[in-house]
Residue, then its C-alpha position, 0 to 999 in steps of 0.5 A: x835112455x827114453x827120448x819121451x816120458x808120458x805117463x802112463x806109458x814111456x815113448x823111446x828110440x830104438x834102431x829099429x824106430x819108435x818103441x813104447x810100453x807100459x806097465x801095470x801094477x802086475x807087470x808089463x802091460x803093453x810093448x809096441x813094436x817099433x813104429x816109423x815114427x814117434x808120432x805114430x807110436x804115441x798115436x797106437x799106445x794112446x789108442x790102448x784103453x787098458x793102457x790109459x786105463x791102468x797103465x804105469x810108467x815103465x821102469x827104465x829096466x823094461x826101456x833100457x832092455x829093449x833098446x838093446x834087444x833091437x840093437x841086436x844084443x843077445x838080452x834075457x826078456x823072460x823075467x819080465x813079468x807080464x800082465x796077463x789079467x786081460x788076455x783069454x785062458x787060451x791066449x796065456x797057454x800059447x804066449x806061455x809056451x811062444x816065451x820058451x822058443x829061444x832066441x833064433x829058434x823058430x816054430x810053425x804055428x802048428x807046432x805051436x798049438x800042438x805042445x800047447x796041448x791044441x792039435x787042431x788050433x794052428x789059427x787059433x794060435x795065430x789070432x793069438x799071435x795076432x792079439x800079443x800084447x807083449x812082443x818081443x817078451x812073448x816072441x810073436x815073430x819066433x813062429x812062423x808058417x809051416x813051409x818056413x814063411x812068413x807069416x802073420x805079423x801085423x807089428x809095426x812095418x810087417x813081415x819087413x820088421x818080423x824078418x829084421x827081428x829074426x835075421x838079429x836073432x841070427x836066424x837065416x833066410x833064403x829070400x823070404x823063408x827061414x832055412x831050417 
């Protein structure tokens, strides 16, 4: 259930915090990760020219779908289509392929760029990563660094909320390296 509706994005509630998206008339246009607070999340998704440009309020689908997935139930993201008209030729390759790591899986940033048909683009992949303007849909926080760490994530509460996201998935730390 949304807490706020404003068009052209929805502000709601999660058990993580704050959430916020919109969508376009080609998809999901945005998808905040949770913040602390609601003035924050309304503050950053605010902030988004593509948003207060061409943004639409969401369905209740899109809402209803990721306060379950922050509550922790295992819920099917892929087929929400996505807006891509405003992200790089590159950036659509590697958020193509982040969309097939499954849930409670991981993949170095690396591995990432190399079954993305870029060997030699592991940072490239993670400014990528970086620019995701659809997390969880695009599962930014599935990849992670080469030696197992963290790495890299700068949604909502960092690396703090990147762990949390991994721990619901059921994916196993010791201290602050996932145990592959």
């Amino acid at each position: 259930m949304r807490e706020k509706k404003n068009d052209p994005f929805s502000v709601f509630k999660t058990d993580l915090g704050w959430a916020a998206v919109s969508s376009s008339a080609d998809g999901l246009l945005y998808s905040l990760l949770p913040r602390d607070s609601f003035d924050d999340a309304v503050s950053m998704i605010s902030s988004i020219a593509s948003v207060m440009e061409r943004g639409l309020e969401p369905s209740l689908e899109i809402c209803d779908l990721l306060i379950e997935y922050y509550r922790g139930g295992d819920v099917d993201l892929t087929h929400i289509p996505l807006d891509l008209s405003e992200v790089s030729t590159f950036s659509k390759k590697i958020y193509r392929e982040a969309m097939k790591i499954g849930r409670g899986e991981v993949i170095s940033y690396g591995d990432l760029a190399l079954i993305s048909e870029s060997p030699n683009a592991a940072r490239a992949v993670g400014g990528a990563m970086a620019r995701n303007p659809f997390a969880p849909f695009v599962p930014c926080h599935r990849v992670i660094g080469k030696d197992g760490g963290l790495c890299g994530f700068g949604g909502g509460n960092g690396l703090s909320l990147k762990k949390k996201l991994l721990e619901i998935e059921g994916v196993r730390f010791r201290g602050e390296k996932v145990l592959v």
